[in-house]
C-alpha positions as CSV (number, residue, x, y, z in Angstrom):
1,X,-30.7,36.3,-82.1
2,X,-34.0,38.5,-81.9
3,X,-32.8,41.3,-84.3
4,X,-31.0,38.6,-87.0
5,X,-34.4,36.8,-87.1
6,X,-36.2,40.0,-88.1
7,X,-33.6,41.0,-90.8
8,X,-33.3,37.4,-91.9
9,X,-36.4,35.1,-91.1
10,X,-36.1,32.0,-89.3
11,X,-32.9,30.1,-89.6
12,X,-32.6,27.1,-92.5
13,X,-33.1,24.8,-88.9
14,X,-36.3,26.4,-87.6
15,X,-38.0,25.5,-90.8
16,X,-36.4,22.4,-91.9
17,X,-36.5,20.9,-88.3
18,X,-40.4,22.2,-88.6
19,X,-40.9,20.5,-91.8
20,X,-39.6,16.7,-90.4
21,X,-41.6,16.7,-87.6
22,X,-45.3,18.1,-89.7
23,X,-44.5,15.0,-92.2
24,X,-43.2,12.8,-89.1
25,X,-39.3,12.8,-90.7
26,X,-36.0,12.8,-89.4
27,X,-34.3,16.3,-89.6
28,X,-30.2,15.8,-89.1
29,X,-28.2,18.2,-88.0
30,X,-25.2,18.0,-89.9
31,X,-23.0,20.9,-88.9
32,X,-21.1,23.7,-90.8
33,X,-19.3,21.1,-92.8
34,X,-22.2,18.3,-93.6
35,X,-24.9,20.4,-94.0
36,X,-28.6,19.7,-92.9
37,X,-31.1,17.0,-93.8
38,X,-34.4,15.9,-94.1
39,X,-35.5,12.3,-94.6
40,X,-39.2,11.5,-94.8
41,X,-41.4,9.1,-95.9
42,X,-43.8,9.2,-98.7
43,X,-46.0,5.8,-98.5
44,X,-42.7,3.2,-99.7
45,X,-40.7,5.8,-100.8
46,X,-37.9,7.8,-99.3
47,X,-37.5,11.6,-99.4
48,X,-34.3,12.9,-99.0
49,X,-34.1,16.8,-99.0
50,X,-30.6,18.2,-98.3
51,X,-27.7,21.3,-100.0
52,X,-24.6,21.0,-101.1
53,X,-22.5,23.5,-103.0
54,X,-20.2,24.0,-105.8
55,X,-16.8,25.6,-106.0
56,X,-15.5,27.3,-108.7
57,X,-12.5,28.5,-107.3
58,X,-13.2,32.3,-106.1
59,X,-16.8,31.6,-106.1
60,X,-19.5,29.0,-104.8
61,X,-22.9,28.3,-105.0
62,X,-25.3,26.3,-102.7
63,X,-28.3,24.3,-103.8
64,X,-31.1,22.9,-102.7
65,X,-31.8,19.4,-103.6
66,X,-34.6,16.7,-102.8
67,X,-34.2,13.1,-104.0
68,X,-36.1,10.2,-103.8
69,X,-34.9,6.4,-105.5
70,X,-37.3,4.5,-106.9
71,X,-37.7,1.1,-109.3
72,X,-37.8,2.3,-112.7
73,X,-39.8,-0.2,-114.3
74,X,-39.4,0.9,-118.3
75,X,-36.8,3.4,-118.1
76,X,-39.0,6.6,-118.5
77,X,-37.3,9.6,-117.8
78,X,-38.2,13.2,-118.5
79,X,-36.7,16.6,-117.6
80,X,-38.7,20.1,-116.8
81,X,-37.3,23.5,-116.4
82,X,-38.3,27.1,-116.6
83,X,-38.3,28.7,-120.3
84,X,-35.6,30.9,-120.3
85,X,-32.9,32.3,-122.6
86,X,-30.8,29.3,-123.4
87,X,-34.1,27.3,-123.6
88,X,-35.4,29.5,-126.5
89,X,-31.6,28.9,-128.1
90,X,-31.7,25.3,-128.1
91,X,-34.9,25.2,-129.1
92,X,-33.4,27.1,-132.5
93,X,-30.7,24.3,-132.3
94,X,-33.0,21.2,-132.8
95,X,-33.2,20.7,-128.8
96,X,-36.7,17.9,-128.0
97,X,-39.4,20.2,-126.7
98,X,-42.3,18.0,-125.7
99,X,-45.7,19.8,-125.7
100,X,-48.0,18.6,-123.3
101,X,-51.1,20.1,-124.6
102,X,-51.7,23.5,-122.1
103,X,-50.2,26.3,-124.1
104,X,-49.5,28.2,-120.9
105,X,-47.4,25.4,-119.1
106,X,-46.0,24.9,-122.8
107,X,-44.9,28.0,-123.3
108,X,-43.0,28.7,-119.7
109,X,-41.6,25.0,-119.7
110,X,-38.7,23.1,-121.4
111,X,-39.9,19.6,-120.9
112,X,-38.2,16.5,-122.7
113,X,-38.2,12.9,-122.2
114,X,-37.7,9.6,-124.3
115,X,-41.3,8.6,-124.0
116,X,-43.8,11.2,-125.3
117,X,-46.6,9.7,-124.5
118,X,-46.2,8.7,-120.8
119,X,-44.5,12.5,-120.4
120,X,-47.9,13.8,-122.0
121,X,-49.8,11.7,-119.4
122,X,-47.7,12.8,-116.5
123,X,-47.9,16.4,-117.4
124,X,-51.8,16.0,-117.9
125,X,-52.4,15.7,-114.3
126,X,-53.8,19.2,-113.0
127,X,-52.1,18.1,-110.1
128,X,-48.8,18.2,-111.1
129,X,-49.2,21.1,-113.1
130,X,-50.4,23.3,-110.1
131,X,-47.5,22.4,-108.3
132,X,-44.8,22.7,-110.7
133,X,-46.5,26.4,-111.4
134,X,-46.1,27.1,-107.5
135,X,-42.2,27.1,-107.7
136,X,-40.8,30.4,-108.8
137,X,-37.4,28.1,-110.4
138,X,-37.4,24.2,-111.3
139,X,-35.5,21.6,-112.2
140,X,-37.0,18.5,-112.0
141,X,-36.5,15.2,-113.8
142,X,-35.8,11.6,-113.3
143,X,-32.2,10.7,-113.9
144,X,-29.6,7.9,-112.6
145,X,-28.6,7.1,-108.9
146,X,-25.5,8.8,-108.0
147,X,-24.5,6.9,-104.9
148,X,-26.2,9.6,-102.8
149,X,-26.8,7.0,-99.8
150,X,-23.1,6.1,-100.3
151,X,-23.1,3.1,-102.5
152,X,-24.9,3.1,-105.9
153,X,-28.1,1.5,-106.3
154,X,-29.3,-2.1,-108.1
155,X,-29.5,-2.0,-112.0
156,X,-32.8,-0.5,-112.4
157,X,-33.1,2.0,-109.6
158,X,-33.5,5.7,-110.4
159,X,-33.7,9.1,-108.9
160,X,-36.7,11.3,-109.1
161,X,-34.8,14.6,-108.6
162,X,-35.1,18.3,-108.0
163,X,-32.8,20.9,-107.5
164,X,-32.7,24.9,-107.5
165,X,-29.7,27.8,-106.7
166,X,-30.1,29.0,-102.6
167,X,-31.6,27.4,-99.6
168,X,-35.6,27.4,-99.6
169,X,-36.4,28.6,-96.1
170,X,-39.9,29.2,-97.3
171,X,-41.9,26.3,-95.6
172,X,-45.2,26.6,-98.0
173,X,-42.8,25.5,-100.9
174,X,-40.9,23.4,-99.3
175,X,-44.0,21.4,-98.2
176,X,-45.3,22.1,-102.2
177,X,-42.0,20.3,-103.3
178,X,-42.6,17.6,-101.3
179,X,-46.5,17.0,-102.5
180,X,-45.0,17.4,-105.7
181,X,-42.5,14.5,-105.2
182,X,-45.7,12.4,-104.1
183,X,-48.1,13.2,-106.5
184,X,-45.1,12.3,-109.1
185,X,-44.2,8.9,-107.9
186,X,-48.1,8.1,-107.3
187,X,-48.7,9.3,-110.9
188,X,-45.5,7.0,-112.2
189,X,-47.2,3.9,-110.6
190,X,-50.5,4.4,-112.5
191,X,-48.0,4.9,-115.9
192,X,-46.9,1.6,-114.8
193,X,-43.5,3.5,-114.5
194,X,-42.8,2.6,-110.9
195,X,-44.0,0.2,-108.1
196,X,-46.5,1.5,-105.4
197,X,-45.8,-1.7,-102.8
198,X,-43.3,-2.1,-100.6
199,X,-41.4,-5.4,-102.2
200,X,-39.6,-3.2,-104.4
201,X,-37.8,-1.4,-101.5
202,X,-35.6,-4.7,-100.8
203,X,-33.6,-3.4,-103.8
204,X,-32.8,-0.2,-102.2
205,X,-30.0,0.3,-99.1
206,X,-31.3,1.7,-95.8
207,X,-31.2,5.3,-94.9
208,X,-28.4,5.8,-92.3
């Protein structure tokens, strides 16, 4: 186990079990065939970090994932992503760029949303910004509930949602992703995107 941990670092557990108990979570256990999780809480809202992987056949991939449901109370959504070759094409193709004002976040981000304004005023926090920059890949929006808690959510309830190829083991981005994930939903409160008390939560189904 000694030599493994010096040719590989410390195992997905060590630093996801590390993780949940610094931000007083849960870490789960979930085996070979579940895969492992961590729930936490951030103020009303809660944090789910987890993988899963797709098959293609002779191939698969594993992600890393964190999702957090919220009351979306205008339907704001936006999307961010790394620049990139097929950014650059469908930005030839009439794809919505949204510029945010700061040519250098501009110009290595794909951002789009359906409200300009409120994705201008999101993207204006420094805060934000710092962290997104941290995160050598991103994906990060606000989309629709899947069911991820096993039943789908109320009309109204969204996901803020992140997701990247490979399993972060590195435990100064993980714990950037997650002050990422609060900054964003305390920021979507002051947009008047989201609620910040706890009332709101009776809409969502408890974390088993």
């Amino acid at each position: 186990m000694g030599l493994l941990r010096q040719l590989f670092g410390p195992s997905q557990d060590e630093v996801w079990g590390k993780l949940s108990s610094e931000m007083g979570g849960e870490f789960i256990d979930g085996g070979f065939w579940k895969g492992d999780k961590v729930i936490a809480r951030v103020k009303d809202w809660i944090v789910t970090m987890d993988t899963y992987t797709v098959s293609t056949g002779k191939s698969s991939t594993t992600y890393t994932r964190i999702r957090a449901p919220y009351v979306n109370k205008d339907n704001f959504r936006f999307t961010i992503y790394r620049e990139n070759v097929f950014g650059k094409i469908g930005k030839l193709f009439g794809m919505q760029d949204i510029q945010v004002g700061y040519p250098e976040f501009d110009k290595r981000y794909i951002i789009k949303g359906n409200i300009d304004y409120k994705v201008q005023m999101l993207f204006a926090n420094p805060r934000i910004r710092e962290l997104i920059l941290f995160q050598p890949n991103i994906h990060f929006q606000i989309k629709d509930d899947d069911g991820w808690f096993g039943t789908s959510f109320p009309e109204g309830v969204d996901e803020l949602y992140f997701q990247v190829v490979g399993v972060i083991k590195d435990i100064e981005r993980l714990r950037s992703l997650f002050l990422l994930f609060s900054e964003t939903l305390n920021h979507l409160c002051h947009l008047g995107s989201a609620y910040e008390n706890s009332s709101s939560l009776s809409l969502l189904p408890r974390v088993q």
